[in-house]
KOLNUBA-374379 format. One record per residue (C-alpha): residue number from 1; x, y, z; residue in one letter. Coordinates in Angstrom, 3 decimals, padded with zeros to 6 digits. Example, Ala and Ser with C-alpha at 12.3 -4.5 7.8 and 13.67 -1.06 7.14 Angstrom:
# residues 2
NODE   nr         u         v         w  rest
NODE    1   012.300  -004.500   007.800     A
NODE    2   013.670  -001.060   007.140     S
//
This chain:
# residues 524
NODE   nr         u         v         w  rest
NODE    1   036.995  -040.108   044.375     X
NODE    2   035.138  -042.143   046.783     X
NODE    3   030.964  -041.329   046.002     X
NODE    4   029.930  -040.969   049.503     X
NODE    5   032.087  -039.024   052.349     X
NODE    6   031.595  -038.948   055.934     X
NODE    7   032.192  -035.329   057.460     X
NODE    8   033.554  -035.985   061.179     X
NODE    9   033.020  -033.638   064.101     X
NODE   10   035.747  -031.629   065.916     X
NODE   11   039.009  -033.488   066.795     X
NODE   12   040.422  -031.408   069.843     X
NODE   13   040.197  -028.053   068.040     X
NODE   14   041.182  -029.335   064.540     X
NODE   15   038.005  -029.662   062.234     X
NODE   16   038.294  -032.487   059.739     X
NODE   17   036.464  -033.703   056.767     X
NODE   18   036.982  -037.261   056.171     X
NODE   19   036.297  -039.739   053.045     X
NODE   20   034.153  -042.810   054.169     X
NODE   21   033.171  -045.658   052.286     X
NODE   22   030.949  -047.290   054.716     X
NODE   23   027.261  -046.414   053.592     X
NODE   24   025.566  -047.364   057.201     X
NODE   25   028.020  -043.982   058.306     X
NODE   26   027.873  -041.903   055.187     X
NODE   27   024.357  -041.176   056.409     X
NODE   28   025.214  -040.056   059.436     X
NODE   29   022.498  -037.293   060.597     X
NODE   30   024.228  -034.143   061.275     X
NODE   31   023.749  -033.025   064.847     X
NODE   32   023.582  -029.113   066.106     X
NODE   33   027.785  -029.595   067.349     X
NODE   34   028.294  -030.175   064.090     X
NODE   35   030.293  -027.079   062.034     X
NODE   36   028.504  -025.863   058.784     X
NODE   37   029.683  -027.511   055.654     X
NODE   38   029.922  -025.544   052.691     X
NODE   39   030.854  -025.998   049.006     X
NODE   40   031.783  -023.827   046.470     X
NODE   41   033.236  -024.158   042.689     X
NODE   42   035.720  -020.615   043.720     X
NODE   43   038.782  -021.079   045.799     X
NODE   44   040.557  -017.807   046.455     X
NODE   45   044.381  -017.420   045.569     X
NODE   46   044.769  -016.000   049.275     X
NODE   47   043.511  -015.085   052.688     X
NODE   48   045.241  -011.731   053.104     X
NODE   49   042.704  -008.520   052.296     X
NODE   50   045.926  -006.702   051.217     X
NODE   51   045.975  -009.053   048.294     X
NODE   52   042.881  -008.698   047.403     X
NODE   53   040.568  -011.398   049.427     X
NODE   54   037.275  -010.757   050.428     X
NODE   55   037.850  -006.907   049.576     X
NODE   56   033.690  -006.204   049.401     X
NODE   57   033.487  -007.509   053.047     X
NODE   58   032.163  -010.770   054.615     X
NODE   59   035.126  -013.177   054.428     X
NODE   60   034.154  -014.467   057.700     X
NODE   61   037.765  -014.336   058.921     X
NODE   62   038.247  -010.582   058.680     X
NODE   63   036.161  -007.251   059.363     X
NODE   64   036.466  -003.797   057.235     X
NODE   65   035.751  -000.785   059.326     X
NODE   66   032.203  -001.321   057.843     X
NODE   67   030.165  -004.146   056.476     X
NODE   68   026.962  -004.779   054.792     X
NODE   69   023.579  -005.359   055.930     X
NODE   70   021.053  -007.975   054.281     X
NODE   71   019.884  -005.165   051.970     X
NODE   72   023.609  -004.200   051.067     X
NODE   73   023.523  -000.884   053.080     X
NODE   74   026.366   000.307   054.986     X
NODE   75   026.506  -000.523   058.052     X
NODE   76   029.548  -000.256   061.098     X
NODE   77   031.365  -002.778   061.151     X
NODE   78   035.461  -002.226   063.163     X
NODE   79   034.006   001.753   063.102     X
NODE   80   032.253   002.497   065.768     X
NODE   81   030.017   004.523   063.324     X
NODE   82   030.006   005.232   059.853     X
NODE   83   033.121   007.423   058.874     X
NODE   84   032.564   010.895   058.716     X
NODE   85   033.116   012.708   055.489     X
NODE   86   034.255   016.318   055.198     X
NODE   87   032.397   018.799   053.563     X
NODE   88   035.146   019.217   050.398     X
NODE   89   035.017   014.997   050.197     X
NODE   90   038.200   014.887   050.878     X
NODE   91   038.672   014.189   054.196     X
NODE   92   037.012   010.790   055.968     X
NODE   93   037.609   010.139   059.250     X
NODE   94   036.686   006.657   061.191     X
NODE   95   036.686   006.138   065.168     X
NODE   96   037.249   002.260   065.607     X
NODE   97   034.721   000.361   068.167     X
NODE   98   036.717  -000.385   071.911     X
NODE   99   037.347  -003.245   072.757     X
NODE  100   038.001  -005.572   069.488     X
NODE  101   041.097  -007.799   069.897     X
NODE  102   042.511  -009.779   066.514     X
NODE  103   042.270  -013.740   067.026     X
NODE  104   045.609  -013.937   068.414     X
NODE  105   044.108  -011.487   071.397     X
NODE  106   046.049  -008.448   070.428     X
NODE  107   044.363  -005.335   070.200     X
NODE  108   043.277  -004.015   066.951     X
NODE  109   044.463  -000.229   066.925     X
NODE  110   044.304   002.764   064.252     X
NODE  111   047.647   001.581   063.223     X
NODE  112   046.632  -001.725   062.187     X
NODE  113   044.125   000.039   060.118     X
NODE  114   046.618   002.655   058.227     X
NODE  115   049.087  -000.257   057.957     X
NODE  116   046.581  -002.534   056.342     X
NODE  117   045.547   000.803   053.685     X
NODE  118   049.702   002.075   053.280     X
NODE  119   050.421  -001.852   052.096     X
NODE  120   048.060  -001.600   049.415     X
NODE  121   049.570   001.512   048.048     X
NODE  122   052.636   000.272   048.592     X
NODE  123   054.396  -000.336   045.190     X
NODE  124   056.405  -003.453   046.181     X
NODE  125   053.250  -005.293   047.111     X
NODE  126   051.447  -007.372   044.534     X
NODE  127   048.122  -005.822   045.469     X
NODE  128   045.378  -005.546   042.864     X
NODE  129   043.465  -003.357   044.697     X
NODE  130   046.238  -000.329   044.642     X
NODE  131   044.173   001.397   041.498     X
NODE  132   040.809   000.987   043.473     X
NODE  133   042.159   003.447   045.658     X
NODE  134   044.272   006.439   043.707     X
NODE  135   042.053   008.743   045.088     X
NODE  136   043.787   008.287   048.081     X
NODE  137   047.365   009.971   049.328     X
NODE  138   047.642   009.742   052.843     X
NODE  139   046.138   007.395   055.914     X
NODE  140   047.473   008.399   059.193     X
NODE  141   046.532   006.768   062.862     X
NODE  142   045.761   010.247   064.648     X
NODE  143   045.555   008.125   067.827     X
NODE  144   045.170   004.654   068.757     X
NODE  145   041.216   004.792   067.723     X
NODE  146   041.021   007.432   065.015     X
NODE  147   042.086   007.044   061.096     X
NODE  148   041.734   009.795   059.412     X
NODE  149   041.753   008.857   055.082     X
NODE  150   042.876   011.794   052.881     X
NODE  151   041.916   011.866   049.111     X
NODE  152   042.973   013.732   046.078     X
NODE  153   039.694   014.105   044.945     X
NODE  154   036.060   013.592   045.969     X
NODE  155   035.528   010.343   045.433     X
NODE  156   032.008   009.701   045.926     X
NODE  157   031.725   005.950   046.710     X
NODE  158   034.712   006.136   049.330     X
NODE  159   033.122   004.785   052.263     X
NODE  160   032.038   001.718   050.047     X
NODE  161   035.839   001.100   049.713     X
NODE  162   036.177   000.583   053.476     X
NODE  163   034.363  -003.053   053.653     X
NODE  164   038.820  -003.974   052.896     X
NODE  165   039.734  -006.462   055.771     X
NODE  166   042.084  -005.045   057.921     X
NODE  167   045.205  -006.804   059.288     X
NODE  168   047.350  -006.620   062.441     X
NODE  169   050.525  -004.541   061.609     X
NODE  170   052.757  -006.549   064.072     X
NODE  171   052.114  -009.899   062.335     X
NODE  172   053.391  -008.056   059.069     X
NODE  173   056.067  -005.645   059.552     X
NODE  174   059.048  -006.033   058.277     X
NODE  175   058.110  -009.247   056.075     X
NODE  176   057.547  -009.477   051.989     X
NODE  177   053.712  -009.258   052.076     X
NODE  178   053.897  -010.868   048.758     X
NODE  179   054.915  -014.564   049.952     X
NODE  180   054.179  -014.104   053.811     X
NODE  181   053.107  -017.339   055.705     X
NODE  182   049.822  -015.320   056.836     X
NODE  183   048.820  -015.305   053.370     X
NODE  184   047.450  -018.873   054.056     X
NODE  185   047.226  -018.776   057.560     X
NODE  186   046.087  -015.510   058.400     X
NODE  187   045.017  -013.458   061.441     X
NODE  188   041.511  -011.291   061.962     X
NODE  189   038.872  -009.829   063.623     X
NODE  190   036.129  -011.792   062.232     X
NODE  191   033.648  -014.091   063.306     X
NODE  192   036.219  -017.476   062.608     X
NODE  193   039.285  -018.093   062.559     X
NODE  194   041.819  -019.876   060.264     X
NODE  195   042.380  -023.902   061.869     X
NODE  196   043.980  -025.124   058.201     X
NODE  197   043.360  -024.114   054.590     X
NODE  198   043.943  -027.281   051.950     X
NODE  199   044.714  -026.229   048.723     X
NODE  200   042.109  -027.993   046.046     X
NODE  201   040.302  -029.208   048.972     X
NODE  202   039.156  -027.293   051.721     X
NODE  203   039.443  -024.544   054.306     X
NODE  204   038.768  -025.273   057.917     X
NODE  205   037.246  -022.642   060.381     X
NODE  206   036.318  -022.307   063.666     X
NODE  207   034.293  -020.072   065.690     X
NODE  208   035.972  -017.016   067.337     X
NODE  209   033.962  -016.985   071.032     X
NODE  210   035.285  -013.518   071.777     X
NODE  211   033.900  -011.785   068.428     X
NODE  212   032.754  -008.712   068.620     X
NODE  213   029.534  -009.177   066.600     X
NODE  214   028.673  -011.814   069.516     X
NODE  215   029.626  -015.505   069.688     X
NODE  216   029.002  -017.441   066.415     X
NODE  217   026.021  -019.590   066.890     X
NODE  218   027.741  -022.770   065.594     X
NODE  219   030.998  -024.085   066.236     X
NODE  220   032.914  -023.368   062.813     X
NODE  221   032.627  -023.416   059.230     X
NODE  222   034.165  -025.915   056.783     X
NODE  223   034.093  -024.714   053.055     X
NODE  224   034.632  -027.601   050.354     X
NODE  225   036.748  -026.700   046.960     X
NODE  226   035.197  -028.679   044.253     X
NODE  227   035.097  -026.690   041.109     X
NODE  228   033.627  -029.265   038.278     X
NODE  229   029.890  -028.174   038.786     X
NODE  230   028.759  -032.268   037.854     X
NODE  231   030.817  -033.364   040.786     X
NODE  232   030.264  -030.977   043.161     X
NODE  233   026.529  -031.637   042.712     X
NODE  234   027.185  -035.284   043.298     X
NODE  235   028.708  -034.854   046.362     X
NODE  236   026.114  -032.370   047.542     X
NODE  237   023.237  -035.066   046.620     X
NODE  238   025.243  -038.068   048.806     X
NODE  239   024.425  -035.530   051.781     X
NODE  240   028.149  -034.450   052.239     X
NODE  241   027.256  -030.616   052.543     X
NODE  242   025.130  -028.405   054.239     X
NODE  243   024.555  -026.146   051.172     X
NODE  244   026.343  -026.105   048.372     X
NODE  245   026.715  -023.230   045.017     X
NODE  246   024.964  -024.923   041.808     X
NODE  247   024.442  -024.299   038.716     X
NODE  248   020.926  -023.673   038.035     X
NODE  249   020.045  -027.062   036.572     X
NODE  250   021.962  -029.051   039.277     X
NODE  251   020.047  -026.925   041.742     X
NODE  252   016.817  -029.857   041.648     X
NODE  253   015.885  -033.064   042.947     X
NODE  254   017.876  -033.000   046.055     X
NODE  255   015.875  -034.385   049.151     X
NODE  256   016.067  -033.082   052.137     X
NODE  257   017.199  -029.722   050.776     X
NODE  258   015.608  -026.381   049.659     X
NODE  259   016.909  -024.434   046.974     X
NODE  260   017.996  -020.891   047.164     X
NODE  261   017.923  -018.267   043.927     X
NODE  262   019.478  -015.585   044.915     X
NODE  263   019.724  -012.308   042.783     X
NODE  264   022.825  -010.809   041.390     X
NODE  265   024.690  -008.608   039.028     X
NODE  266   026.879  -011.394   038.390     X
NODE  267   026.448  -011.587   034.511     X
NODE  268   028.042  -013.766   031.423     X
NODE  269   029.003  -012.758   028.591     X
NODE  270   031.828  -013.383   025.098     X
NODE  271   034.508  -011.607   025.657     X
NODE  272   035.724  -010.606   021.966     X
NODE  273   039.826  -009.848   021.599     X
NODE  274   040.467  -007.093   019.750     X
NODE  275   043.153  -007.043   017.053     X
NODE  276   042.452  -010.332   016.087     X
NODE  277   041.910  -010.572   012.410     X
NODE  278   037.932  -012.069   012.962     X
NODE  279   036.967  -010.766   016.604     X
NODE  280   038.677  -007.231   016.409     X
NODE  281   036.329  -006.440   013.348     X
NODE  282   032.838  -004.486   014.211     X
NODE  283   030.911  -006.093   011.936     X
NODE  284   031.323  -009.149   013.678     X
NODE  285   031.365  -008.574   017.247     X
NODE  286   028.164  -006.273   015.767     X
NODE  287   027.010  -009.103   014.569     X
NODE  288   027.488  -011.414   017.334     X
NODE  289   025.476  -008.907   019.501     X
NODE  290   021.969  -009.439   017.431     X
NODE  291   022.688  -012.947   016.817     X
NODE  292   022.605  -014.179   020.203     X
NODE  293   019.048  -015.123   021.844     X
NODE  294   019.442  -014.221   024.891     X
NODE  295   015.456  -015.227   026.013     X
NODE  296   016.038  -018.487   024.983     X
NODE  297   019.200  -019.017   027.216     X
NODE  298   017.574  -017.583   030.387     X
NODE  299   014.766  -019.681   029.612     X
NODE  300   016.951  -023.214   028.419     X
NODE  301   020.281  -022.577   030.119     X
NODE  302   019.102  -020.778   033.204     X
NODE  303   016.254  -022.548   033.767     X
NODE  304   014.704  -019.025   034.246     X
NODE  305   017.041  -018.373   037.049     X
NODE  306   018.210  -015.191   035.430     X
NODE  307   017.359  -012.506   032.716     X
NODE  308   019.179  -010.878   029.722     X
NODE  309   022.248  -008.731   030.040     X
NODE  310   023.120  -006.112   027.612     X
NODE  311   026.030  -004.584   029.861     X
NODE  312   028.014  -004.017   032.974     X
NODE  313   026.106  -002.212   034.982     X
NODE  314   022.513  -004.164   036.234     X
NODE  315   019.529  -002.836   034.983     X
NODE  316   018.062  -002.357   038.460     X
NODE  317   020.722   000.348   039.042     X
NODE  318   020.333   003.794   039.246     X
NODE  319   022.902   004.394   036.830     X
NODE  320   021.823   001.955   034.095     X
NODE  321   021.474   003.337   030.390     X
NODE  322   018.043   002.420   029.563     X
NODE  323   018.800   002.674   025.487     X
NODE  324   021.606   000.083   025.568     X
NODE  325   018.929  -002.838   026.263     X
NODE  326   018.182  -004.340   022.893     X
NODE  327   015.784  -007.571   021.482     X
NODE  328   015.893  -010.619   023.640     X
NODE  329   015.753  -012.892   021.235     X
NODE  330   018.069  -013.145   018.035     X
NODE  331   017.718  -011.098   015.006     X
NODE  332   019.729  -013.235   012.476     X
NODE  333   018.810  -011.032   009.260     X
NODE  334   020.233  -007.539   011.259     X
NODE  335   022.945  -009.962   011.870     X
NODE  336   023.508  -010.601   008.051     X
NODE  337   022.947  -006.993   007.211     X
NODE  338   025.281  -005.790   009.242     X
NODE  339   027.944  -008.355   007.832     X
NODE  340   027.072  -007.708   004.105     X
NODE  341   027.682  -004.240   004.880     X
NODE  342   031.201  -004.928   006.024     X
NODE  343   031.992  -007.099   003.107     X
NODE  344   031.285  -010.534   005.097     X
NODE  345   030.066  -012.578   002.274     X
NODE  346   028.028  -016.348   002.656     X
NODE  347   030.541  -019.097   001.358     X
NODE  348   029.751  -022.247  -000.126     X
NODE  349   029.515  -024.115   003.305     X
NODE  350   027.476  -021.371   004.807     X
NODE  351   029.858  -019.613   006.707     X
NODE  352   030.670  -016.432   005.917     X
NODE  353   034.348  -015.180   004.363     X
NODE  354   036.008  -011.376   003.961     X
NODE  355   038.854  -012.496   000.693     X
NODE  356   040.570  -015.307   002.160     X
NODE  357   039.366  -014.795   006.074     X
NODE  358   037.143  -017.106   007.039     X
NODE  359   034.279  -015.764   009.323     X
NODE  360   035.989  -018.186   012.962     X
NODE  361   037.191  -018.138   015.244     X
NODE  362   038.040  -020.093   018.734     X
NODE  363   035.630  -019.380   022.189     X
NODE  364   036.916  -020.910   025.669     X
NODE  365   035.199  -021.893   028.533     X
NODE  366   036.326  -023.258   032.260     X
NODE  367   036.057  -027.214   031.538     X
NODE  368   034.143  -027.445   035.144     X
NODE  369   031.619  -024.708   034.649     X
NODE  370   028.577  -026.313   033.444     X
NODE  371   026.676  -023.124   033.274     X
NODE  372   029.639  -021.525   030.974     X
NODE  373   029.795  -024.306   028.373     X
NODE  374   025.650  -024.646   027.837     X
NODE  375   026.464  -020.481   027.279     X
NODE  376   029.034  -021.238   024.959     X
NODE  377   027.252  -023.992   023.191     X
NODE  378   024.326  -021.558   022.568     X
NODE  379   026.601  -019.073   021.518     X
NODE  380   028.016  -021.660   018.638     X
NODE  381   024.410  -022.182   017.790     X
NODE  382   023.361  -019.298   017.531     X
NODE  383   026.401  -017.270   015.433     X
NODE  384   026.000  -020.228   013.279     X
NODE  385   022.627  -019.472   011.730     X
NODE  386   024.809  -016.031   010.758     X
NODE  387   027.523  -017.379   009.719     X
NODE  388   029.610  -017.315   011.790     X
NODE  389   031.624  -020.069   013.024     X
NODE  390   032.756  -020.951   016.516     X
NODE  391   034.783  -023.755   017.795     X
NODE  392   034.718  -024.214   021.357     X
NODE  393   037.858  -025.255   023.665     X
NODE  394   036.565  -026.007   027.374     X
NODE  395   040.539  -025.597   029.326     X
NODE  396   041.725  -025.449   032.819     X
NODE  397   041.684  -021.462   033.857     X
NODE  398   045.640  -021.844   033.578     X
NODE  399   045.800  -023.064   030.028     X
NODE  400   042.990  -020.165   029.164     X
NODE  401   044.734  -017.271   030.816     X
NODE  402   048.032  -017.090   028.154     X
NODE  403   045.293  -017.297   025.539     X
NODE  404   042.916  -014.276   026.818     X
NODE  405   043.982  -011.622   024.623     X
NODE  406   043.784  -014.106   020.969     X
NODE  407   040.996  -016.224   021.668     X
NODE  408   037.455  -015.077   023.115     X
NODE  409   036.084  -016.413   026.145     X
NODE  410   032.833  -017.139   028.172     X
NODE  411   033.682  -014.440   031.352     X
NODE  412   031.534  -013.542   034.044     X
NODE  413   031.746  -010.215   036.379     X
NODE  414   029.698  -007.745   038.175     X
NODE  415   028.949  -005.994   040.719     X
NODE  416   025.671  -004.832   043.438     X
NODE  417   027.690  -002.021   044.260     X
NODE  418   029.003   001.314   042.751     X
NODE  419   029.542   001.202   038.737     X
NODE  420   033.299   002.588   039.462     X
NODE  421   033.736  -001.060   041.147     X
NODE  422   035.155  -003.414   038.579     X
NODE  423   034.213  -001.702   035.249     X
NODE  424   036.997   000.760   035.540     X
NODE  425   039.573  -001.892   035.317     X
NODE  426   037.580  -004.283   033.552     X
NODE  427   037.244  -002.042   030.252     X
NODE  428   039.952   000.636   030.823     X
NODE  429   042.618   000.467   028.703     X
NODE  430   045.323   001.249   031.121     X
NODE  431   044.633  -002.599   032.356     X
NODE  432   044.962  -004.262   029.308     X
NODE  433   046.037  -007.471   030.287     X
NODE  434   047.095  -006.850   033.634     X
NODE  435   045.234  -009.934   035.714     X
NODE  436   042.090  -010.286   034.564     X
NODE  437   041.435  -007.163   033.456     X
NODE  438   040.654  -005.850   029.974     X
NODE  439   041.888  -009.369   028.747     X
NODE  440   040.587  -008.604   025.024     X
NODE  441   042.447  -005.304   025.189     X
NODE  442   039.200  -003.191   024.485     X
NODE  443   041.142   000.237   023.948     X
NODE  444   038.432   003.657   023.490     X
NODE  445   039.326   007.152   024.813     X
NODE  446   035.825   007.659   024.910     X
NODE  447   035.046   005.125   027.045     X
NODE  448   038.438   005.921   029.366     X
NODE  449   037.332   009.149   029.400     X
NODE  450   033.722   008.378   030.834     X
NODE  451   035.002   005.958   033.218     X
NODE  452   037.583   008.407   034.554     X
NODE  453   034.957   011.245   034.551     X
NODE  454   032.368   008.471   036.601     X
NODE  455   035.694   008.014   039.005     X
NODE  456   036.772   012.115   039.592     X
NODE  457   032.935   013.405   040.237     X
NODE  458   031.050   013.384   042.866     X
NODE  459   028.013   015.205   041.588     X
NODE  460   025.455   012.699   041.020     X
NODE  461   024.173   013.807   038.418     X
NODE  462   027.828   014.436   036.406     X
NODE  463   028.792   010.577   037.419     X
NODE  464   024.946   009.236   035.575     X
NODE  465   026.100   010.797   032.702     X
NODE  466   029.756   009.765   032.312     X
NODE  467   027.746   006.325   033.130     X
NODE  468   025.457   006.241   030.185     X
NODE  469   028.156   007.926   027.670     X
NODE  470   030.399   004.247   029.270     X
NODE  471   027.348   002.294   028.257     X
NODE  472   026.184   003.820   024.705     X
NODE  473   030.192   003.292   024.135     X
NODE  474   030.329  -000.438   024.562     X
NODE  475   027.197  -001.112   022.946     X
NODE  476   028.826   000.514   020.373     X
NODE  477   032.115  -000.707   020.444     X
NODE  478   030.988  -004.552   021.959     X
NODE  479   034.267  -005.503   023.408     X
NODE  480   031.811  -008.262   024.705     X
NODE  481   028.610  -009.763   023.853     X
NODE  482   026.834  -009.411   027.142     X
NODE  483   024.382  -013.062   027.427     X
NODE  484   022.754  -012.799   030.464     X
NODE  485   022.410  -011.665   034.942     X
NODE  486   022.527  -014.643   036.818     X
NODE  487   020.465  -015.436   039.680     X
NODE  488   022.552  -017.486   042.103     X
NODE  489   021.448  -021.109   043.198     X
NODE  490   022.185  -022.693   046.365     X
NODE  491   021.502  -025.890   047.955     X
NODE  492   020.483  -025.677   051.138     X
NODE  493   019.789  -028.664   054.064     X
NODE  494   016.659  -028.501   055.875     X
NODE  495   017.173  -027.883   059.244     X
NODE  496   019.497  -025.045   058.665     X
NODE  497   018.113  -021.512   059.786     X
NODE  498   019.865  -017.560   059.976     X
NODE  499   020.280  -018.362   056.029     X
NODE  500   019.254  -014.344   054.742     X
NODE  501   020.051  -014.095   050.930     X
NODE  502   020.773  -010.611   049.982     X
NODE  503   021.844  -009.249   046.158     X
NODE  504   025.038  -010.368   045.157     X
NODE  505   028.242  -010.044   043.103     X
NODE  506   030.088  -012.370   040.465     X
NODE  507   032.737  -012.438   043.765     X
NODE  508   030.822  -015.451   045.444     X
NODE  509   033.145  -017.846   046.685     X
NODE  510   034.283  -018.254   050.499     X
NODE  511   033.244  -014.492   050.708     X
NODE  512   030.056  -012.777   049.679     X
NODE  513   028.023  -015.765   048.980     X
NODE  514   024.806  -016.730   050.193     X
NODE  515   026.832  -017.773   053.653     X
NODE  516   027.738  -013.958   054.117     X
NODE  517   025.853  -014.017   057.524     X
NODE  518   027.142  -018.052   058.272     X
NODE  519   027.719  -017.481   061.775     X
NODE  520   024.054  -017.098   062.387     X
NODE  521   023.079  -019.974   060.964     X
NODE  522   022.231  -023.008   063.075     X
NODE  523   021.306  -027.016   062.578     X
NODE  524   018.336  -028.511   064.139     X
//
């Protein structure tokens, strides 16, 4: 890979990014005709919203009937107000905003929008979004600007489920949604639209002139696919990108850039299989959860970009369980207490044994996450001085995936939003294995039955409690060992304004990253 890149203008309407080994042009100063170059360590699987991309909104190709503001409020987005909600909950009802054609220059119509909703129900597409939305039985265009959503039960956070891109019917109908051709070249609403998308390279966007939000204030958007963290920095620091996703500690010394922390409820933790003679036992996973010093990785791995996580659901949430937090720093001798107790007994070389067991077991990491293996390393550390050993195995995300439910695994997750969002599948047991989902195969009817009480309520009150029993559960039970909330860091070049961080999700990648609001941005 060439060191230094030159990113070329617009050809015609194509928008290319172009390797250069000449240093007196791979300094080229960028100029305002320039599109925004971005680059992220996430590439997305696909383009179409049915399939799950960009389902919390700002994808910059597609709209949902509403969208998010910089404080993560609701606001209107292909509605022409927020939906209305019956009085039973049952019954929401959306009026779309005239005048909004899809980048092709059809029409966007009520249809479009049921069609987009009835494919993700539909049982013959590969859509893992269909369980987001059981609550809902019926979506019917009532006339060309009217969709009226009809749910089995009150599901309080409804309206949050409406950021889904929607799709035009007519470039759908009648296809298998599951290998369509607009899965990679897709059609939207939004603010750009698709020019090419490069596999393990890049995607390629340009500005959509007749948005409805208002023309985009630059002339497109190229996002860059490099997911090793070391090289992606690299490239960032030879000038190639406007702003760029870093780990914290590759988030320095860049000239000519200012860096962005952004918070989150994206957090990291050990995910722990269960039925696995070593990680399904308590004691250990128990264990595990004292061992770990969680101050010292904000602090060293971090580089205070961040603070400790002891579950799911962010502590700056009105439905986090207070009691679940525990010490920041390690406690090895509760660690060793709780081990003796469960017949875990120090061997000769220090690390502990149950009969012939020996107290290890195997943690994996994503090879190109720099963040995940200094986590992982302190991990090892750390369960060492309990004795516990951990060998680590940093693997491509396709070798780790077979392995999910035998070996344990740095994971990261979260979510700004409601605590139904992501935790339902994430810990359910009906998901074991299915995606990403439950990958350790955590399996407690207490905690199904909390997170299916949190799901059917919409009293308030009803849904904190089935929230904290959730909580209380998994501290119990640790399916994982919860390390730490991450504050996002961003690279940014000087020069660049519109850039509005706002609270974000572990979902960061083309969508919902600190380029959410991209189209505003300009270069001097």
């Amino acid at each position: 890979m060439p060191t230094r890149r030159l990113l070329a203008a617009f050809a015609a309407t194509a928008l290319v990014l172009g390797a250069c080994s000449d240093p007196s042009t791979a300094e080229r100063t960028p100029t305002a005709s320039d599109p925004i170059v971005l680059a992220t360590g996430g590439e997305p699987d696909t383009l179409n919203p049915v399939l799950g991309f960009g389902v919390d909104g700002a994808s910059l190709i597609f709209d949902g009937l509403v969208s998010r503001d910089g404080q993560n409020n609701l606001v209107p987005a292909l509605a022409a107000e927020l939906p209305a909600v019956s009085t039973d909950g049952r019954t929401v009802t959306a009026k779309l905003r005239p005048g909004v054609t899809f980048h092709n220059g059809t029409a966007l119509t009520a249809e479009d929008v049921a069609f987009t909703y009835r494919s993700v129900l539909d049982p013959k597409v590969d859509s893992v979004l269909r369980s987001d939305l059981d609550m809902l039985t019926k979506v019917e265009a009532t006339d060309a600007s009217t969709v009226v959503f009809t749910l089995k039960y009150a599901y309080a956070p409804f309206l949050q489920r409406l950021t889904l891109g929607i799709v035009p019917a007519k470039a759908l109908q009648g296809q298998d949604i599951n290998k369509a051709g607009f899965n990679q070249k897709p059609v939207g609403t939004g603010p750009y639209k698709v020019t090419s998308w490069t596999p393990g390279d890049r995607l390629v966007l340009a500005a959509n002139d007749t948005y409805h939000g208002g023309k985009p204030a630059n002339s497109g958007v190229i996002v860059a696919f490099v997911d090793d963290d070391n090289v992606r920095a690299q490239r960032a620091r030879a000038g190639e990108f406007d702003a760029a996703e870093l780990a914290p500690k590759l988030a320095t010394t860049f000239a000519g850039f200012t860096v962005q922390r952004v918070p989150s409820a994206d957090y990291r933790g050990m995910m722990l299989p269960f039925g696995r003679p070593v990680t399904g036992d308590t004691a250990i996973r128990q264990a595990l959860n004292v061992a770990v010093d969680r101050g010292a990785m904000v602090k060293g791995v971090l580089g205070g970009a961040g603070e400790p996580a002891f579950g799911p659901v962010p502590p700056n949430s009105p439905f986090a369980e207070p009691s679940v937090a525990g010490n920041t720093a390690a406690d090895t001798a509760e660690a060793g207490q709780l081990l003796d107790a469960a017949g875990w007994a120090p061997d000769g070389d220090g690390i502990r044994a149950k009969g012939s067991q020996r107290a290890a077991f195997t943690l994996m990491y994503p090879a190109g996450d720099s963040l995940r293996k200094e986590l992982a390393l302190a991990v090892v550390a750390d369960a060492k001085k309990a004795g516990i050993e951990i060998k680590l195995d940093g693997l491509t995300w396709d070798a780790i995936r077979p392995r999910m439910k035998a070996d344990a695994l740095i994971m990261g997750w979260g979510t700004p939003y409601d605590p139904d969002f992501i935790s339902y599948k994430l810990f359910g047991s009906q998901f074991a294995g299915e995606a990403s989902y439950n990958p350790g195969h955590y399996n407690s009817p207490v905690a199904d039955k909390a997170l299916q009480d949190g799901r059917d309520h919409a009293d308030e009150a009803t849904r904190k409690q089935a929230y904290a029993t959730f909580q209380k559960q998994l501290a119990t039970d640790v399916p994982w060992v919860f390390l730490t909330y991450l504050q996002h860091t961003y690279v940014v070049r000087n020069g660049i304004t519109g850039v509005t961080p706002r609270v974000e999700a572990h979902e960061h990648g083309v969508e919902n990253s600190l380029w959410w609001n991209v189209h505003t941005w300009t270069k001097r």
